[in-house]
C-alpha positions as CSV (number, residue, x, y, z in Angstrom):
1,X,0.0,0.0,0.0
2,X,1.3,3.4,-0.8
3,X,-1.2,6.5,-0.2
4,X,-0.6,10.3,-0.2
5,X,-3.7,12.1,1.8
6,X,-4.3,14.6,3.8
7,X,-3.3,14.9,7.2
8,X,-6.1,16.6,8.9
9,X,-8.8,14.2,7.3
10,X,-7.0,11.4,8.4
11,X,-6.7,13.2,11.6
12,X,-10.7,13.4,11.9
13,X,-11.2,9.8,10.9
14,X,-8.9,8.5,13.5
15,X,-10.9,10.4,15.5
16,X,-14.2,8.9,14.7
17,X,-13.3,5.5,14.2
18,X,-11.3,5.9,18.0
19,X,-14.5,5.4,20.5
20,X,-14.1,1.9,19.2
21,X,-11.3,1.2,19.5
22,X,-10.0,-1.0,23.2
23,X,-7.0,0.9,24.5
24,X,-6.3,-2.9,27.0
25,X,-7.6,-6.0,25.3
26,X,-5.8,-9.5,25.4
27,X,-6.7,-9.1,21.9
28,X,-4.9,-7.4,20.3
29,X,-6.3,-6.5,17.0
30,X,-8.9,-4.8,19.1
31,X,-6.8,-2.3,19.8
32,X,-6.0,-1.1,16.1
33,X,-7.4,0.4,13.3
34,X,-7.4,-1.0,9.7
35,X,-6.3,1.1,6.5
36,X,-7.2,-0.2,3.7
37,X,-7.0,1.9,0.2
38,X,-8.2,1.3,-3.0
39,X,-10.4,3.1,-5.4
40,X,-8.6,6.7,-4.7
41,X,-9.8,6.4,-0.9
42,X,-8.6,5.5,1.7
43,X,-10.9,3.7,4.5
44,X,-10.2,3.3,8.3
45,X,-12.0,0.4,10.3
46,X,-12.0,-0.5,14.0
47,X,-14.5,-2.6,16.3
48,X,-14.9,-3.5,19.6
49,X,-17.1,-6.4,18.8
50,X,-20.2,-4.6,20.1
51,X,-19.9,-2.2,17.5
52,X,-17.7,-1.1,14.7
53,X,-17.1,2.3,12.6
54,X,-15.5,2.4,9.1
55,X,-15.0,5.7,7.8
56,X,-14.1,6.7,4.3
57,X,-11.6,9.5,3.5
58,X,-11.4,10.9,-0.5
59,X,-8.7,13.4,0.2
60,X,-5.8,11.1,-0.9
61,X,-3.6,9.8,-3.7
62,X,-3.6,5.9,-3.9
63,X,-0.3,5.0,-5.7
64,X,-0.4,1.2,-4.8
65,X,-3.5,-0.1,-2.9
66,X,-3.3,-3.0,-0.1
67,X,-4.1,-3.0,3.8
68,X,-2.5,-2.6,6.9
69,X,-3.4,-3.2,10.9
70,X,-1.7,-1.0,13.3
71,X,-1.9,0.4,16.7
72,X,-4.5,3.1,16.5
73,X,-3.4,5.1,19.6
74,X,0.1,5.6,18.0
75,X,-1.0,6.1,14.6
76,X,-3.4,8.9,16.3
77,X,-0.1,10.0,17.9
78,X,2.2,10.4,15.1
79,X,-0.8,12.3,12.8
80,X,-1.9,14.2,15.3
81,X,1.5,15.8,16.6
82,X,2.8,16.0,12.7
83,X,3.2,19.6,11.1
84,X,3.4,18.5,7.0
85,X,-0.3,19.1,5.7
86,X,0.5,15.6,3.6
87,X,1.9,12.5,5.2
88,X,2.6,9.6,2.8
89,X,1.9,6.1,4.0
90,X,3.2,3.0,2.4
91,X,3.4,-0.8,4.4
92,X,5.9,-3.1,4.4
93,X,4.9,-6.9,5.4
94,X,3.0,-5.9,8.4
95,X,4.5,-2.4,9.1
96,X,3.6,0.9,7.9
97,X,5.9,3.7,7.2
98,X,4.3,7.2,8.0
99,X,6.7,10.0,6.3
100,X,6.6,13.6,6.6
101,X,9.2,16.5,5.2
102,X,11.3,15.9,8.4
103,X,10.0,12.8,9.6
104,X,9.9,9.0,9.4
105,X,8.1,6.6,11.9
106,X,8.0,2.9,10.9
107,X,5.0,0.9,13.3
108,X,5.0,-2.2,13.3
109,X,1.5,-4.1,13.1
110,X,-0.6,-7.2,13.0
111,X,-1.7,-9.9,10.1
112,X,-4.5,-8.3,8.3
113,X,-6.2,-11.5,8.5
114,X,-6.4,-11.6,12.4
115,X,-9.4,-8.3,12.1
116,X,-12.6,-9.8,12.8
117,X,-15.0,-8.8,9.5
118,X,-17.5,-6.1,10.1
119,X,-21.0,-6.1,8.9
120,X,-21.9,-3.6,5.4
121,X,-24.7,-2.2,4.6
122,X,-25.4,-3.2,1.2
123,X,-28.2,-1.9,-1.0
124,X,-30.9,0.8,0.1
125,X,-31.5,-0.4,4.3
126,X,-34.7,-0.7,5.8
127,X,-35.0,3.4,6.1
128,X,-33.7,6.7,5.3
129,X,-33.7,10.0,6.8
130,X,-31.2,13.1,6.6
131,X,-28.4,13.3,9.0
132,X,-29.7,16.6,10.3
133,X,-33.0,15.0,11.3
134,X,-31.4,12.2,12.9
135,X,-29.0,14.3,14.9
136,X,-32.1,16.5,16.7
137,X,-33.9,13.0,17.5
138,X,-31.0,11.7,19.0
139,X,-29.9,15.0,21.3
140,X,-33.6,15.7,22.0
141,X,-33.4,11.7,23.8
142,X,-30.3,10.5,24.6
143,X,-29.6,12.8,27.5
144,X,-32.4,11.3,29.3
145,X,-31.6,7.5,29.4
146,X,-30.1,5.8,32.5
147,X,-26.8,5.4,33.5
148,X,-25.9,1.9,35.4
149,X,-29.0,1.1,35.6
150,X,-30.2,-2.4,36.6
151,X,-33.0,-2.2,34.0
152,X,-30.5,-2.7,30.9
153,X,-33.5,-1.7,28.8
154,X,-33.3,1.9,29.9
155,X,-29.7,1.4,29.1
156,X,-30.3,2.6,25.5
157,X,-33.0,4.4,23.6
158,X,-36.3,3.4,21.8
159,X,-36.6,3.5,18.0
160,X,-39.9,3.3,16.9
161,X,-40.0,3.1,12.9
162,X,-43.7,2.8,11.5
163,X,-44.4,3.5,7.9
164,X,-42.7,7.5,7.4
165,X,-42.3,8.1,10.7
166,X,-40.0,7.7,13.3
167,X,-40.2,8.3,17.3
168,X,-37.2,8.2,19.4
169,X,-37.7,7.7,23.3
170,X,-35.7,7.5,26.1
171,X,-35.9,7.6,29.9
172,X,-34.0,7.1,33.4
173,X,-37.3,6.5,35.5
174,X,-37.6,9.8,36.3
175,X,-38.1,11.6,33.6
176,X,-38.9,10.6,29.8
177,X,-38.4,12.4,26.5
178,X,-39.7,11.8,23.6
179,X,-38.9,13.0,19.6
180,X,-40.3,12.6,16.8
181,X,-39.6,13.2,12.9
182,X,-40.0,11.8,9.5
183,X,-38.1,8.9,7.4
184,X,-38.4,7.2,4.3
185,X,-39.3,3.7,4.5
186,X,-37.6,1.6,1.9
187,X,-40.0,-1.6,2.1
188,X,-43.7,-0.2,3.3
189,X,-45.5,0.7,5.8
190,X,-44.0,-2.0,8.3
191,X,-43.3,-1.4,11.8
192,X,-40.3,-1.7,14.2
193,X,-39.0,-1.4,17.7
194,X,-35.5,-1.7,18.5
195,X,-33.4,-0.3,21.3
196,X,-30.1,1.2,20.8
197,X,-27.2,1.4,23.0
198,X,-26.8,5.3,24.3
199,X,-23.2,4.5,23.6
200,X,-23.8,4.0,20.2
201,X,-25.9,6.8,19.4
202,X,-22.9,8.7,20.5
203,X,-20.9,7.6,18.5
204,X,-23.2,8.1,15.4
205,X,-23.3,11.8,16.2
206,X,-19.7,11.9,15.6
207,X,-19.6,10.0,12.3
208,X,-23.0,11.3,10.8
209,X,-22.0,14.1,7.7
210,X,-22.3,17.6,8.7
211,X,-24.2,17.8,5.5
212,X,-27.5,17.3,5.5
213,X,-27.1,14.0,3.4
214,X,-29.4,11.1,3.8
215,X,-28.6,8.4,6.5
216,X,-29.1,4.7,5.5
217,X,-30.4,2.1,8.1
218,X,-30.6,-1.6,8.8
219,X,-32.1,-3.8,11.3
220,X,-31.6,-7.4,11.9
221,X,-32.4,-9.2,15.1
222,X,-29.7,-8.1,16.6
223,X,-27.7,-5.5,15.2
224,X,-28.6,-1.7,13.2
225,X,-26.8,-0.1,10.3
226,X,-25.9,3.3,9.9
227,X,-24.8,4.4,6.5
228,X,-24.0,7.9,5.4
229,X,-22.1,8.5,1.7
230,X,-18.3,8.0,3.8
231,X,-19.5,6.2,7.0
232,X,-20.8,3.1,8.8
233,X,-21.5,2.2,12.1
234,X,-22.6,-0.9,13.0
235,X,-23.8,-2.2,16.6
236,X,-25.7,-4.8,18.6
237,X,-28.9,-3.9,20.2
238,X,-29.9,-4.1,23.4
239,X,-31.9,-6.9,24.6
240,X,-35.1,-6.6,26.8
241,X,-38.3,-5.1,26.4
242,X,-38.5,-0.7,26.5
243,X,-41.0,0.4,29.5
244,X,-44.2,1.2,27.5
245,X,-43.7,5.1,27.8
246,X,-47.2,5.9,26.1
247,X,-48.1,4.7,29.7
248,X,-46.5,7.6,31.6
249,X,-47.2,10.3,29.7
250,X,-49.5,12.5,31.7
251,X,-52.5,13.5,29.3
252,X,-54.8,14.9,32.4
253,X,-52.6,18.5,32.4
254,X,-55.2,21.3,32.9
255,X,-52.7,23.8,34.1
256,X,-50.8,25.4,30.9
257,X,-47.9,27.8,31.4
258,X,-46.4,29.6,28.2
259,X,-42.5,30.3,28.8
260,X,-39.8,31.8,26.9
261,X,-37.3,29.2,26.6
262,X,-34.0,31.6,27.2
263,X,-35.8,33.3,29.8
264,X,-36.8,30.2,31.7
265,X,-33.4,28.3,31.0
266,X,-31.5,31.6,32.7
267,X,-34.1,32.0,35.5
268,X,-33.5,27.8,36.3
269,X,-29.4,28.6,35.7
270,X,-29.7,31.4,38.8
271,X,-32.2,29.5,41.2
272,X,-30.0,26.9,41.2
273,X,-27.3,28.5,42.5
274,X,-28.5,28.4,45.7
275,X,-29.1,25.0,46.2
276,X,-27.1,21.6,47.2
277,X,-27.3,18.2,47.3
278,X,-29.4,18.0,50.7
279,X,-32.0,20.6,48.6
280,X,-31.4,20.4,45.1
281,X,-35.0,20.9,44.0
282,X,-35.9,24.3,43.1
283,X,-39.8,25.8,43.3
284,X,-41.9,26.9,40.8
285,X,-44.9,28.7,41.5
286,X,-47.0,29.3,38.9
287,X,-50.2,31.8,38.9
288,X,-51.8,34.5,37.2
289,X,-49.1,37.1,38.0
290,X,-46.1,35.0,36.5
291,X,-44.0,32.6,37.7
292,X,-41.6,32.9,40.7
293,X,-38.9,30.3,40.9
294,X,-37.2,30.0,44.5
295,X,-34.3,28.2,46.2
296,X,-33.2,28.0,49.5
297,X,-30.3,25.8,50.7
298,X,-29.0,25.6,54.5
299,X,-25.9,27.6,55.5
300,X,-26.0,29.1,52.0
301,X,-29.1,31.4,51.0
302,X,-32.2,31.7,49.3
303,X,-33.2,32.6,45.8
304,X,-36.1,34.5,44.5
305,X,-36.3,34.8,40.2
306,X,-39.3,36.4,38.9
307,X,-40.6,35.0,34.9
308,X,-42.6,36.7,32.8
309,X,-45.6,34.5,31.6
310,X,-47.2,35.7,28.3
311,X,-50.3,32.9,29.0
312,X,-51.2,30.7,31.6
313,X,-54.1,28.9,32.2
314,X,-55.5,27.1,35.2
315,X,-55.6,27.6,39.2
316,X,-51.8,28.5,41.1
317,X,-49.9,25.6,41.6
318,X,-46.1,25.7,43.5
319,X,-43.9,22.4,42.3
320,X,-40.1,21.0,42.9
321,X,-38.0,20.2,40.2
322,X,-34.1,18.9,40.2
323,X,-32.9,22.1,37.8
324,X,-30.6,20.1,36.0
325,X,-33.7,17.8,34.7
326,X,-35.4,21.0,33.6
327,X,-32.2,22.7,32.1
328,X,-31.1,19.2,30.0
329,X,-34.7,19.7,28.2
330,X,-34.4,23.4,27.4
331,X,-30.5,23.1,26.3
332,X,-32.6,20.8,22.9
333,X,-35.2,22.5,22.2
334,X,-35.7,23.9,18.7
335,X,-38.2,27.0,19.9
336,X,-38.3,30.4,21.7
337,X,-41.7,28.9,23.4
338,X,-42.0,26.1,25.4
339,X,-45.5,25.2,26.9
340,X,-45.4,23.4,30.7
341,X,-48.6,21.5,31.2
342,X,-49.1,20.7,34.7
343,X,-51.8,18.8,37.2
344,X,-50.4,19.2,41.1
345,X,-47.4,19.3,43.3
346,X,-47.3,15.5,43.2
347,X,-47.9,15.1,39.6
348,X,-44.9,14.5,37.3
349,X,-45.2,17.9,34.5
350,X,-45.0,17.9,30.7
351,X,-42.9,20.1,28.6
352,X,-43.6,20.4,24.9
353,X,-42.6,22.2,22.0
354,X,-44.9,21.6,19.4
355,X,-45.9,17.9,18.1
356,X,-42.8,16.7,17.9
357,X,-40.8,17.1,21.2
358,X,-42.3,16.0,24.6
359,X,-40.4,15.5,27.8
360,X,-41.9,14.2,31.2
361,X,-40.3,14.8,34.5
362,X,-40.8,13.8,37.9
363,X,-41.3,16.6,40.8
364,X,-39.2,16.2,43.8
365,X,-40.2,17.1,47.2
366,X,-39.2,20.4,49.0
C-alpha cells in the first residue's frame, strides 16, 4: 500500500473511528485500526465487537492499494503531533511507514487477517432520513436515558419506525423524553421497535455528515446499520423489552404555562445556584401574576427569580423540580416557546414544543 492524503482528514477519521477502538484487550487487534486503500480512498476500520465504525476519506492519492493493521493510539499519535499538511503512508509486510518533510516513523502491526469482518450495509437499508434530522432526534433523547441502571432496557433508547415516521424515546425513571420526525421507509409501511445502546448513538453523532445528506439504516435481530455517503456504524442492540412510555405520559394537564425558553433556562441557571445536594430541587410557582422560581439551601441562602408568563391557564400551583432535569430539556429545544402542562405538586409535569418534542419529568419534594 502506498497513499498520499491529507493529514487533517485522516486526523478526523482516526478520530471517529477511535470510541471503538480497546486501548487494553488481550486481543490485540482490538486495539487497532485497519487502513485499507483502493479506489482513490482511503478507508479506516476498528470494532470492539459490540460495534464497529469504518470511515471513508477521499482526500488522498492511492499510488499502490493494499491493507494494513496498526496500533490506532500511536497512529493517532504520530498524525496528530505532525506539522506536514501531507503524510505519505506505504506498508511493508505488516509495518507501515508514515513519512513527513522531516519525519519518518515505521509501526509495526498485526496480520490483516487476524481483524474480525465487520457487517456492510449493502443496498438501500430498511429506512432513510437526513443526518440533520437524525442528529435532533437523538440530542432531544439520549440525555435522558439511564446510566448503570439495573433495568438494561433503559440502558439505550427506543426506536420506533412505522411506515414514514420515526419516534425516538428514552428515559431514566424519572423523567422521559420523547422526539419525533420523519423517514423514508424503503419496504412499506412496516413497523419496528429496536433499542439502541446510548453508547452508540454517540458515536453516530460523531460519524453522521455535517451535510444534510441522507442516513441509510438496517435492522436485523440483533444488530442496526448506519450508512452515510463515507460512513458506517454498526452495533448490537440491546436486549429486553422498552417500558411502555405511552403509559406515563400525563394527558390529564389542565394547568398550561407559556415560557420563553431563554428566559426560563436563565431563571432555572440562577435559582440553582443556591441549592445543594441536601436541597437540590428548586420551586416553581405558577399563577396568574407570573412565575416565581425560589431556592433556599441551608448555611448558603435563598433565591427569589421572577418570569414573565405571556399565558397561563388554570388555578396557582407551587412544584419542585431537580434544575438540572429542567435545564437538560431546554438546552434541545428547537423554539423560543415552550409550553409546561401541569396537574399538582405530586404530579410529574409535561414540557412540549410543538408535536414533535415531549419531555416528562418527575417533581421532587421540598
Amino acid at each position: 500500500m502506498r497513499v498520499i492524503c491529507d493529514r487533517g482528514a485522516l486526523l478526523d477519521a482516526l478520530n471517529m473511528v477511535g470510541p471503538v477502538v480497546i486501548t487494553r484487550t488481550p486481543k490485540p487487534v482490538l486495539a487497532c485500526v485497519k487502513l485499507s486503500a483502493q479506489d482513490g480512498g482511503l478507508t479506516l476500520a476498528a470494532t470492539d465487537l459490540e460495534a464497529a465504525v469504518r470511515v471513508t476519506i477521499n482526500q488522498v492519492e492511492v499510488s499502490e492499494p493494499g491493507e494494513v493493521l496498526v496500533l490506532a493510539d500511536k497512529l493517532n499519535q504520530i498524525v496528530r503531533e505532525s506539522v506536514d499538511p501531507t503524510l505519505t503512508l506505504d506498508t511493508e509486510d505488516d509495518a507501515i511507514h508514515i513519512r513527513g518533510q522531516d519525519a519518518h516513523f515505521k509501526v509495526l502491526g498485526y496480520p490483516v487477517g487476524e481483524f474480525p469482518t465487520l457487517p456492510e450495509l449493502t443496498g438501500k437499508g430498511d429506512f432513510e432520513i437526513s443526518a440533520t434530522d437524525l442528529a435532533v432526534l437523538i440530542n432531544q433523547t439520549v440525555f435522558a436515558t439511564a446510566r448503570e441502571n439495573s433495568r438494561y432496557a433503559i440502558n439505550g433508547v427506543l426506536f420506533e419506525l412505522e411506515g414514514n415516521k420515526i419516534t425516538v424515546v428514552a428515559t431514566d425513571g424519572r423523567r422521559l423524553a420523547m422526539s419525533k420526525g420523519s423517514c423514508k421507509s424503503v419496504n412499506g409501511d412496516g413497523s419496528t421497535l429496536v433499542i439502541i445502546p446510548t453508547r452508540t448513538l454517540g458515536i453516530l453523532n460523531r460519524v453522521l455528515d455535517t451535510a444534510d445528506k441522507p442516513v441509510k439504516i438496517k435492522l436485523t435481530d440483533n444488530q442496526v446499520i448506519f450508512a452515510t455517503e463515507s460512513a458506517t456504524l454498526s452495533s448490537n442492540l440491546v436486549e429486553g423489552n422498552f417500558p411502555p412510555y405511552h403509559d406515563v405520559i400525563p394527558r390529564d394537564g389542565d394547568k398550561k404555562a407559556t415560557l420563553n425558553t431563554d428566559l426560563l433556562a436563565s431563571a432555572v441557571r440562577r435559582a440553582a445556584l443556591l441549592t445543594n445536594e441536601e436541597s437540590k430541587g428548586v420551586r416553581l410557582s405558577f399563577g396568574e401574576k407570573g412565575l416565581k422560581l425560589s431556592s433556599r439551601a441551608p448555611e448558603m441562602g435563598e433565591a427569589e427569580i421572577d418570569v414573565e408568563m405571556p399565558k397561563y391557564e388554570g388555578d396557582a400551583v407551587d412544584i419542585g423540580f431537580n434544575p438540572s432535569f429542567i435545564l437538560d430539556a431546554l438546552k434541545v429545544v428547537q423554539s423560543d416557546e415552550i409550553q409546561f402542562d401541569l396537574k399538582a405538586s405530586n404530579k410529574p409535569g409535561v414540557l412540549r414544543t410543538g408535536p414533535n418534542f415531549l419531555y416528562v419529568v418527575m417533581p421532587v419534594n421540598l
